[in-house]
C-alpha positions as CSV (number, residue, x, y, z in Angstrom):
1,X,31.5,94.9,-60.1
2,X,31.7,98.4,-60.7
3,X,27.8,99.3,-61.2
4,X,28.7,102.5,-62.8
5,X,30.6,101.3,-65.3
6,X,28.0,98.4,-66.4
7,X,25.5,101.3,-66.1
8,X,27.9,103.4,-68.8
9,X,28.4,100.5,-70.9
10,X,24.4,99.8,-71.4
11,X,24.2,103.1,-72.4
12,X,26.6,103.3,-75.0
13,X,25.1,100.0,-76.3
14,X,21.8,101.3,-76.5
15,X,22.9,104.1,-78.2
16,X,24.7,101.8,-80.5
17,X,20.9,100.3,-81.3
18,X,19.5,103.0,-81.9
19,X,22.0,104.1,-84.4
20,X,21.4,100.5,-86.0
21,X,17.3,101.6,-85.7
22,X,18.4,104.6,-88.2
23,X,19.5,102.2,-91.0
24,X,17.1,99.8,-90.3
25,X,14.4,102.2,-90.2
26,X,15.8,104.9,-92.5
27,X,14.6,108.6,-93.3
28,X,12.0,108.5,-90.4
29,X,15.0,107.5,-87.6
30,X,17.4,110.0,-89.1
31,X,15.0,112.7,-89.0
32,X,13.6,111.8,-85.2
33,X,16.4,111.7,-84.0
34,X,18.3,114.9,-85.3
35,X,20.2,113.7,-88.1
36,X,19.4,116.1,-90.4
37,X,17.2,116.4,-93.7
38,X,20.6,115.8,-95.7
39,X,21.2,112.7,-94.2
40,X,17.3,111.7,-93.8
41,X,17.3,112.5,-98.0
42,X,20.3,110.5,-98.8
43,X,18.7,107.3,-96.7
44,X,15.2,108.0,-98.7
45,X,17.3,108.4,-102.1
46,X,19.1,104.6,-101.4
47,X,22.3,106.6,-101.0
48,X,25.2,104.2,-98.9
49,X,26.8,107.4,-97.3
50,X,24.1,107.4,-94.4
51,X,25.0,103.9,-93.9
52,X,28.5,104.1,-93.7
53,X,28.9,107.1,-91.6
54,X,26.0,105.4,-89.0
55,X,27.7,102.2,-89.3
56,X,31.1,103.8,-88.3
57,X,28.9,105.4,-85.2
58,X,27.9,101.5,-84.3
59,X,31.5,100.7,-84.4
60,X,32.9,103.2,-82.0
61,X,29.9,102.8,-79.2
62,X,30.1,99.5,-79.5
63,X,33.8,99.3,-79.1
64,X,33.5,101.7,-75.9
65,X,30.5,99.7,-74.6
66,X,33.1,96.4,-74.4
67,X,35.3,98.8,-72.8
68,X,32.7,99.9,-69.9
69,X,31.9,96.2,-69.7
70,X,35.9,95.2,-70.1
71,X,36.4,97.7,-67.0
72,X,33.4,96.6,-64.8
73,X,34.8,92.9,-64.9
74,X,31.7,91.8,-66.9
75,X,34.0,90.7,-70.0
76,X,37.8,90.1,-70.1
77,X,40.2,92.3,-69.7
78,X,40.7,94.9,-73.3
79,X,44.2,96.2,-74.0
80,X,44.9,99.9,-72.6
81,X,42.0,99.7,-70.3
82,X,42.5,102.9,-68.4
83,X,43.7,104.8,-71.3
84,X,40.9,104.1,-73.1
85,X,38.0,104.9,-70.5
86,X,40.1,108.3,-69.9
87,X,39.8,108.7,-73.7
88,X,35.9,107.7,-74.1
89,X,35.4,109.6,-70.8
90,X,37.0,112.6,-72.2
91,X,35.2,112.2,-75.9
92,X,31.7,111.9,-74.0
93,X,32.3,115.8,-72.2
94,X,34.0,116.9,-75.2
95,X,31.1,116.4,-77.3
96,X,28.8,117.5,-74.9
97,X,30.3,120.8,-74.0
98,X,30.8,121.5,-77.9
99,X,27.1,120.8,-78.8
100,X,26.1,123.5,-75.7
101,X,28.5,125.8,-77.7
102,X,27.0,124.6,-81.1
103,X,23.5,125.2,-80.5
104,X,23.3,128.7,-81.8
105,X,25.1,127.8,-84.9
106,X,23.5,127.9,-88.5
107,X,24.0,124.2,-88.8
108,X,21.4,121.7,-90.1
109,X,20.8,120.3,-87.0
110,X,18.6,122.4,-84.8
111,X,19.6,123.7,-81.3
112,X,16.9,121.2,-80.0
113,X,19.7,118.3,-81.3
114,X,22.5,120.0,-80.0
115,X,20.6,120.7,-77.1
116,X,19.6,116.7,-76.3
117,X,22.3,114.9,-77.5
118,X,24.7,117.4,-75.6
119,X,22.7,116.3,-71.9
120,X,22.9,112.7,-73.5
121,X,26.9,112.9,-73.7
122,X,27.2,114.8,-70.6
123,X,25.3,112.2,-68.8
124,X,27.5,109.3,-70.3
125,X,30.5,111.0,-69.2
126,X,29.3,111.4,-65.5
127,X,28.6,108.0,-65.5
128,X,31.7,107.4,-67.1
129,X,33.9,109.5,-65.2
130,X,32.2,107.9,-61.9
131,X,33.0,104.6,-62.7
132,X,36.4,105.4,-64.1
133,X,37.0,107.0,-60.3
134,X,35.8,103.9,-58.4
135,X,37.8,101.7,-60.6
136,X,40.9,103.6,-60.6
137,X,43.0,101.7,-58.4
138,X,41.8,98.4,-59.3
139,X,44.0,99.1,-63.3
């Protein structure tokens, strides 16, 4: 068992709940955790946009959590294993080395969000990355 790996895919699940807290939970969530007012006023106005684009959110972490989980031996085996990790790995830095260059921007979202949710990504890709090193031969 690859601990890193289990480790990465709790961590995307749990961001996958707390994405499913924002629905659940609405403007409050959305707003807590960086969302933006937009979003945070469509929720409050019983708009399905927030929804949908949080629900797509669920989708993807969930998918890469299986993969984490898939890759640790945990579950079975998922199609294009190492492709995949190398892919979520990659998607984790990327979007934690753009929110570092976002967080001066003019954006809704305040530096504080780029700022948090940038760590946040970095620190799934390490954990990522570290597993996806250990595991490497084992594809």
């Amino acid at each position: 068992m690859n601990v890193y790996l289990i480790i990465s895919g709790v961590l995307s699940a749990i961001a996958a709940l707390l994405h499913v807290g924002c629905i659940y939970f609405g403007a409050s969530w959305y707003r807590f955790f960086g969302a933006g007012e937009q979003m945070a006023l469509m929720a409050e106005q019983g708009s399905s946009q927030p929804t949908i684009i949080t629900s797509g959110i669920i989708l993807v972490l969930t998918i890469w959590s299986l993969y984490a989980f898939s890759a640790a031996g945990v579950i079975f085996r998922l199609p294009l294993l190492r492709l995949a990790l190398i892919l979520i790995t990659s998607v984790y830095f990327i979007r934690g080395i753009g929110g570092f260059v976002l967080i001066n921007s003019n954006m809704e979202q305040g530096p504080e969000f780029w700022l948090w949710s940038s760590v946040i990504c970095m620190l799934f890709g390490i954990t990522h990355a570290i597993g996806l090193k250990k595991q490497w031969a084992k594809f």
